[in-house]
N, C-alpha and C positions, 0 to 999 in steps of 0.2 A: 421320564426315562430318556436316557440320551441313546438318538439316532448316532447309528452305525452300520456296517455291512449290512446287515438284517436286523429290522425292527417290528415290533406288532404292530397292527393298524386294526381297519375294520376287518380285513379280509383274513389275517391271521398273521403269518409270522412274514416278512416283506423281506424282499432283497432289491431297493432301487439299482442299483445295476447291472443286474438282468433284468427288471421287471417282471419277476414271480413271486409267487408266494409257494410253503412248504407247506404241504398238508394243511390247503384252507379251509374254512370255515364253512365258505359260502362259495358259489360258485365265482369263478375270479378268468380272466381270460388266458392266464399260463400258472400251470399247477407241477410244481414235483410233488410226487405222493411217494413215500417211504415204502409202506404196504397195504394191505388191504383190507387192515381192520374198521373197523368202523369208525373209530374215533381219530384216524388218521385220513379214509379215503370217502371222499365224497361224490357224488354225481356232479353234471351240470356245467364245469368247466373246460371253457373252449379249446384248449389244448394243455394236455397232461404228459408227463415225463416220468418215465419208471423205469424200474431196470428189468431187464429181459424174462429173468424167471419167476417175475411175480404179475406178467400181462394178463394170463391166461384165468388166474384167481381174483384180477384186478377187476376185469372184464365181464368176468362172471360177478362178481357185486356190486359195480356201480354202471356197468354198458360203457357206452360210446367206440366200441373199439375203432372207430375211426378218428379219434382223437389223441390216442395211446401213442406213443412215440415209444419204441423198447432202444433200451439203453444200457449195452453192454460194461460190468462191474469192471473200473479202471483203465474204461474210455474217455478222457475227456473230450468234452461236446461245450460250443459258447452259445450264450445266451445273451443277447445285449452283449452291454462291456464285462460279464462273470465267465468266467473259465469255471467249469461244473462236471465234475466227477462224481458218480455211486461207486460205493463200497460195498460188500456183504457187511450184514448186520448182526447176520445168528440169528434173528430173531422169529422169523418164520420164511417160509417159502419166498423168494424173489424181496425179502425186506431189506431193505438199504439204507447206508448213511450218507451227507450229504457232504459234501467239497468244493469249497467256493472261494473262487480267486480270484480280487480283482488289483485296480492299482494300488488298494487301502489295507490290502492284507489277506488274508487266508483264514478260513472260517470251515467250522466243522460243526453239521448237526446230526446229532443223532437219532431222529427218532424214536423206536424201540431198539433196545438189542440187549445179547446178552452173549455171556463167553464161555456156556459150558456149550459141551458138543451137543451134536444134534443130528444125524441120519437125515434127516429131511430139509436141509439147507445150508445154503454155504456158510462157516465157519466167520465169527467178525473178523476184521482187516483193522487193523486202524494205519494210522496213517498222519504226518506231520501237520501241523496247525495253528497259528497264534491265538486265538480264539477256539473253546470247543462248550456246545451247547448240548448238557447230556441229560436226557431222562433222569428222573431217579423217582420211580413207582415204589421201591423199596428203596428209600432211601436212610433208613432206621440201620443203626447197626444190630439189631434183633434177627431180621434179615439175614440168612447165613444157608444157602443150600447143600445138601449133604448129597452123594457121587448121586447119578441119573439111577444105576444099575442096582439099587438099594432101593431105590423108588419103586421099578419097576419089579423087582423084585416082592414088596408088599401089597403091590396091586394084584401080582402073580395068588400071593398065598391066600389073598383075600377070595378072592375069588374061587379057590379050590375048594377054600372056607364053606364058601354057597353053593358052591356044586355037593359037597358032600353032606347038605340038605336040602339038596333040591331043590335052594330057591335061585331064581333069577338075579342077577349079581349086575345091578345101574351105575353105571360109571357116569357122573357128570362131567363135564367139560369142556371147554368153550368150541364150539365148532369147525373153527380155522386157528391153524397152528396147531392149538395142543392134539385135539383129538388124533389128528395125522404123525403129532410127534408119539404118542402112545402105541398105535397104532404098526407105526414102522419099530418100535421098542421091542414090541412084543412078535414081531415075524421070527422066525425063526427060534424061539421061545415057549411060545404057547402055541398050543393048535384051535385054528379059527373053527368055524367062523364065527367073529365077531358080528353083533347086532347093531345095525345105524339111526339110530332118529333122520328123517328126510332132509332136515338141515345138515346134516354131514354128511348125506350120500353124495351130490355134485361138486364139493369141495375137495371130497378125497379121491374121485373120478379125476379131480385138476391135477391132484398131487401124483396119478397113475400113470396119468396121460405123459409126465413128466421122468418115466422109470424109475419113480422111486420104489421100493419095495416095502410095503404094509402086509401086514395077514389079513387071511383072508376075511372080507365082509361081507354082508347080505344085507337089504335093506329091512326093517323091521315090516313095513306094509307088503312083503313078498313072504313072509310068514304066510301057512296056513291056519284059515280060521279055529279056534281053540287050541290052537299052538300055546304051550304055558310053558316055554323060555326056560324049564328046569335048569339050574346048574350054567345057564350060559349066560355071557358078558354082552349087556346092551349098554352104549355109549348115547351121551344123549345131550344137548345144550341144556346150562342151568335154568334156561326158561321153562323146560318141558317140567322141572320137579311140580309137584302140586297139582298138575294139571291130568286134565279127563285123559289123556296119552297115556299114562301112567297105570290105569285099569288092566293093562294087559299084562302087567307084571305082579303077579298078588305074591304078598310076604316077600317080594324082594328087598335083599340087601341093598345100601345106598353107600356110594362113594361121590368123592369129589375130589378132583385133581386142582389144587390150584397153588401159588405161591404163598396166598393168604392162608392157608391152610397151617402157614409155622406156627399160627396163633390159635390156640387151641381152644378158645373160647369161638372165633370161626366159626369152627364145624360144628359146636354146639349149637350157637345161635341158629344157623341155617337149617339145622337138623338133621345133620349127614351123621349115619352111622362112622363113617371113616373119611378121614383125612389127608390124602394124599403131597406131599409137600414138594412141588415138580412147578417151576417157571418157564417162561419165556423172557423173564425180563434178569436183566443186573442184578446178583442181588451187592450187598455192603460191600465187601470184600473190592468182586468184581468193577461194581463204579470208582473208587479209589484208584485199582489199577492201572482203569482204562485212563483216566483223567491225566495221571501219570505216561502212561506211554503213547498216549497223544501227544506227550511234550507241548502240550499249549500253556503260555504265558498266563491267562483267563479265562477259568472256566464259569458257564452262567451254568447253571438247573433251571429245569424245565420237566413239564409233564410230571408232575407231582409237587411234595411239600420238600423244598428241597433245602432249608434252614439249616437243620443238621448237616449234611454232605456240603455245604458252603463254609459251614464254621468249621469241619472238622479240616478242609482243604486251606483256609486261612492258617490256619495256624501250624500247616506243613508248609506255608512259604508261599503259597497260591494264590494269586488275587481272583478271587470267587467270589458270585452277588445269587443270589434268588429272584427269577423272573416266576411272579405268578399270572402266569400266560389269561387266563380266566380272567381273574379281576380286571385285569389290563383291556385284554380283549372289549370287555362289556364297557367301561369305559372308554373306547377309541370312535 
């Protein structure tokens, strides 16, 4: 792979001039981190660069907060010889894209994001670029999200569904980001209160602390004992399905909110009664666009399989490669 602004190495994705890495692997002595999902934010490095409204959930998942540097969205701040600006991402609270200028050009990574709206985070930016490095998690044109309010809307009716038998109504879904975007969907919609698995309660505490507006929640261990959840909505990470947690909700209905869920064999396999089809990420449509109104000369993929969205941008005139970050990685 030929070096350029940023290139992978051991430590993840490199920028020799600044001397950072983006969302590393391992711990590295200068880290921009996107957000605060797991697979982007890591412990252990000596100083970290984020943008302002994702410190507080950054902070809360990997510590150091003496390491955090908060970095206002279309401040540019230098790094070495890199001019380096965050963007809003969409993608979840405080998630950002990256903007990177040196004498060699202008580079743009995306991390996650996405461009439908969201209540609970700033709205993506995009922004001028020679180079743009984008996600594509959904990179299939299968991929195709249908309005948020149709979503929310069937979780609504599902749920009335199990109340009007009385059983307890389990939302799964991933603990940061989505649950909080469901969450502020259904304020003002539904009447709480909503049920939290303990991994959701301090995350969504971040997202309050910040005035966003969610309905209301309780934490499920503030239940009284023999409490049987009739008819009410417990939210819960997909780690909890299957597990001894689960006993306190008998004949409860199952859901799942996730992007994967277009594919209907999904929810089979996993064994969700329902299927909720609601992202955080791009889906087809959206990567196309953005790629486009980056106006970059070069776009690479990244953070998934990204074959398709490179061929299908070649042949609208785009010089577009597939970096598979992974294999690269393991080999560096």
């Amino acid at each position: 792979m030929k070096k350029g602004l940023l290139y992978p190495d051991a430590g993840g994705l490199y920028c020799p001039a600044g001397d950072f890495w983006i969302d590393p692997l391992k711990p590295v002595p200068r880290a921009i981190i996107t957000h605060a999902h797991a697979d982007h934010a890591r412990s252990g490095n000596a100083e970290v660069f984020a943008a302002t409204p994702g410190i507080p959930v950054l902070d809360h998942r990997v510590g150091g907060a003496d390491a955090l540097s908060a970095c206002d969205y279309g401040q540019p701040f230098e790094l070495g010889q890199a001019r380096v600006t965050l963007f809003p991402a969409g993608h979840i609270l405080g998630s950002a894209t990256v903007r990177i200028e040196t004498g060699d050009g202008i580079w743009g990574v995306s991390g996650d994001f996405k461009r439908a709206p969201d209540p609970t985070c700033a709205p993506f930016e995009p922004f001028a670029c020679d180079t743009w490095l984008t996600e594509c998690t959904f990179g299939l044109p299968v991929y195709r999200w249908q309005d948020t309010t149709e979503v929310i809307d069937e979780i609504i009716d599902w749920w009335q569904g199990c109340r009007d038998q009385q059983r307890p109504a389990v939302l799964f879904c991933y603990a940061l980001g989505k649950a909080q975007r469901v969450l502020a969907e259904l304020h003002g919609r539904a009447e709480g209160p909503v049920w939290l698995h303990g991994a959701m309660q301090p995350l969504t505490d971040c997202y309050r602390a910040q005035g966003l507006d969610l309905i209301e929640t309780r934490p499920v261990s503030a239940a009284e004992k023999g409490y049987r959840f009739a008819g009410d909505l417990i939210m819960a990470p997909p780690s909890a399905a299957g597990s001894p947690w689960m006993r306190r909700f008998p004949k409860h209905g199952s859901g799942f909110v996730s992007g994967w869920m277009r594919i209907r064999g999904n929810r089979r396999r996993r064994g969700y009664d329902r299927g909720f089809v609601l992202s955080d990420h791009a889906d087809w449509p959206a990567l196309i666009q953005t790629a486009q109104d980056m106006g970059a000369r070069r776009v690479i993929t990244i953070h998934g399989n990204g074959e398709a969205l490179s061929g299908f941008l070649r042949e609208q005139g785009i010089d577009s490669e597939a970096w598979n970050l992974r294999q690269t990685l393991r080999q560096a």
